[in-house]
Rosetta silent file (secondary structure, phi, psi, omega in degrees, C-alpha in Angstrom):
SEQUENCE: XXXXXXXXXXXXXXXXXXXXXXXXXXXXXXXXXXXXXXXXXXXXXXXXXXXXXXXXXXXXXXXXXXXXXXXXXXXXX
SCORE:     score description
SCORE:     0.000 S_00000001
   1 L     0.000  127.939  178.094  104.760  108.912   91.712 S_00000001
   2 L   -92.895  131.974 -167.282  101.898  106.151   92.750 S_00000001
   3 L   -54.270  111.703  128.434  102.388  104.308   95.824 S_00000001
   4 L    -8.017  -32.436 -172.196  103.253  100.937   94.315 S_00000001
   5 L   -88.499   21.604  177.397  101.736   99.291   97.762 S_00000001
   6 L  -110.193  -11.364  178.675   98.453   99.985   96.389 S_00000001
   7 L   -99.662  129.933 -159.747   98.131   97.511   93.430 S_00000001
   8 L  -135.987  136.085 -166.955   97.123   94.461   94.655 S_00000001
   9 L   -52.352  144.796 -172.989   97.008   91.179   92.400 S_00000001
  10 L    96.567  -22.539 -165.654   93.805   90.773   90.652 S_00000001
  11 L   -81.698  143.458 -157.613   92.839   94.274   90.385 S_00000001
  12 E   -71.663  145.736 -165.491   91.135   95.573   86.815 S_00000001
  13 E  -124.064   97.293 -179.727   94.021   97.052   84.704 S_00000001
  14 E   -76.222  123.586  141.966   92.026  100.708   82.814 S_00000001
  15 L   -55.529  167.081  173.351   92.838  102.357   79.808 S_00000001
  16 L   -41.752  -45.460 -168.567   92.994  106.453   79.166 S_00000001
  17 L   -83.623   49.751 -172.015   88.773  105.398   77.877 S_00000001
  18 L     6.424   23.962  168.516   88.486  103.371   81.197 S_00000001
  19 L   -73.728   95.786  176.258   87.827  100.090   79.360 S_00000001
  20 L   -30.749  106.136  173.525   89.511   97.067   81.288 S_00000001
  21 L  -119.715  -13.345  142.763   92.135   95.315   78.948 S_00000001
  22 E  -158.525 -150.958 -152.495   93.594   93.430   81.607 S_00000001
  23 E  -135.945  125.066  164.514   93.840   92.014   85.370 S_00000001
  24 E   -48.322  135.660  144.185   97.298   92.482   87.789 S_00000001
  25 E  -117.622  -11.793  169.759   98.996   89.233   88.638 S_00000001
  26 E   176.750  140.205  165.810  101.857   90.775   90.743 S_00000001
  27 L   -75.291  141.849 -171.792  104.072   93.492   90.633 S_00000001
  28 L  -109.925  103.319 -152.043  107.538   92.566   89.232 S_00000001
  29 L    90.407 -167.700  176.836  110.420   94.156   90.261 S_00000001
  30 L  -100.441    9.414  166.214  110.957   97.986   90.964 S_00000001
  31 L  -121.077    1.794 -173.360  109.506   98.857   87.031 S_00000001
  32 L  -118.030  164.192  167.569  106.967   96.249   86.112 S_00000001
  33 L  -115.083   82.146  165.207  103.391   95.153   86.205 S_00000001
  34 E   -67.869  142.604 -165.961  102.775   91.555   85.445 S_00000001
  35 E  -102.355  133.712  140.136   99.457   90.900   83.805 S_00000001
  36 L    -3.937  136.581  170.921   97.037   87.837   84.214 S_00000001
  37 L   -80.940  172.749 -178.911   97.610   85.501   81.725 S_00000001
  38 L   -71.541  155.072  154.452   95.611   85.545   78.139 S_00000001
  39 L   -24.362  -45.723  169.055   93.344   83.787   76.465 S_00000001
  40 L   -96.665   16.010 -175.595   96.377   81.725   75.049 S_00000001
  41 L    91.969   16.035  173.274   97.740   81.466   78.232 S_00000001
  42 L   -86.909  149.239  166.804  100.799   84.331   77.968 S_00000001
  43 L   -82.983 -175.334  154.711  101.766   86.850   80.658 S_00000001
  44 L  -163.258  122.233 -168.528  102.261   90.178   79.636 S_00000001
  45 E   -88.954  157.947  133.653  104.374   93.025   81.641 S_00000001
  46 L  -157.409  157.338  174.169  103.674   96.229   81.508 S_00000001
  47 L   -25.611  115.821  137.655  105.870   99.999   82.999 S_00000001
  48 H   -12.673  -58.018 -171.695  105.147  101.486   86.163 S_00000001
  49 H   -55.300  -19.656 -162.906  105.654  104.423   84.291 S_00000001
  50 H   -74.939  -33.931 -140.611  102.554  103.727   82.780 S_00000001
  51 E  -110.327  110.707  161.784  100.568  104.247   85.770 S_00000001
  52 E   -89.830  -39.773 -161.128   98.037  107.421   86.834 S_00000001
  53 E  -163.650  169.042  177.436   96.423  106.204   88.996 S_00000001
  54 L  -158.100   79.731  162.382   95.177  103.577   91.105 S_00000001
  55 L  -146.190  148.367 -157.425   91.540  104.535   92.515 S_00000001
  56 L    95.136   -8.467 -173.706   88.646  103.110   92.668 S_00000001
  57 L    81.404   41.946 -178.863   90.305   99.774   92.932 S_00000001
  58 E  -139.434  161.836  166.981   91.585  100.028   89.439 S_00000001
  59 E  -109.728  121.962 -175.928   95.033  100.602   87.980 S_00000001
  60 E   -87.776  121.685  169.625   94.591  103.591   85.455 S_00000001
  61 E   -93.528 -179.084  167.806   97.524  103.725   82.541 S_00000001
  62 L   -69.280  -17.127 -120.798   98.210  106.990   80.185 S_00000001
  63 L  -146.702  155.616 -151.428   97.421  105.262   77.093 S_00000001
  64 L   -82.084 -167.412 -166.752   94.189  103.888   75.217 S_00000001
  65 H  -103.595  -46.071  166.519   93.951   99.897   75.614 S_00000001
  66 H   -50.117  -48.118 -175.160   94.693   99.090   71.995 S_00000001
  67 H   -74.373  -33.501 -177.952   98.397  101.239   72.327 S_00000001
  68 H   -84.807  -18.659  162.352   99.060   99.397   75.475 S_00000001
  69 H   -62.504  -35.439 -177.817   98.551   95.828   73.854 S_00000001
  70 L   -79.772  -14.607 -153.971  100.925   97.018   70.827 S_00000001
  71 L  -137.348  -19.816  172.183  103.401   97.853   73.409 S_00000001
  72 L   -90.421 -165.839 -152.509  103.879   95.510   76.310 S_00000001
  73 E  -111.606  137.684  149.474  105.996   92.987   76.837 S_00000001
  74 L   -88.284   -6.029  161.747  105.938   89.478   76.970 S_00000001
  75 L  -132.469  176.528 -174.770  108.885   89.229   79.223 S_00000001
  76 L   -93.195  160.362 -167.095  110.404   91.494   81.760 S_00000001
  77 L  -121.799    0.000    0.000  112.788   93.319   80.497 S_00000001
């Protein structure tokens, strides 16, 4: 389970290929990640659950960058 107190707003949000698809803006609740907004100005959550790791000052997901884009949320759920 990853210590939750370790993701801190701002911090680069990694794919499985460690390519940055987006930025924390706060965690939300006890299962979400709210994201930085977008280009068009949208949030996007994504799972906890989601989450390997968080070293290096990065948050590491399971899942390639493209599959995590196809798959979050625009609201919390």
């Amino acid at each position: 389970m990853i210590n939750t107190n370790t993701i801190k707003p701002d911090m680069p949000v990694v794919c499985s290929l460690d390519g940055q698809f987006a930025t924390v803006d706060h965690i939300e609740g006890a299962k979400l990640i709210k994201l930085t907004r977008d280009e068009t100005g949208q949030h996007h959550y994504i799972p906890l659950n989601w989450v390997v790791s968080t070293e290096d000052g990065k948050v590491k997901i399971d899942r390639s960058g493209e599959e995590a884009m196809q798959q979050w949320s625009t609201r919390p759920n």
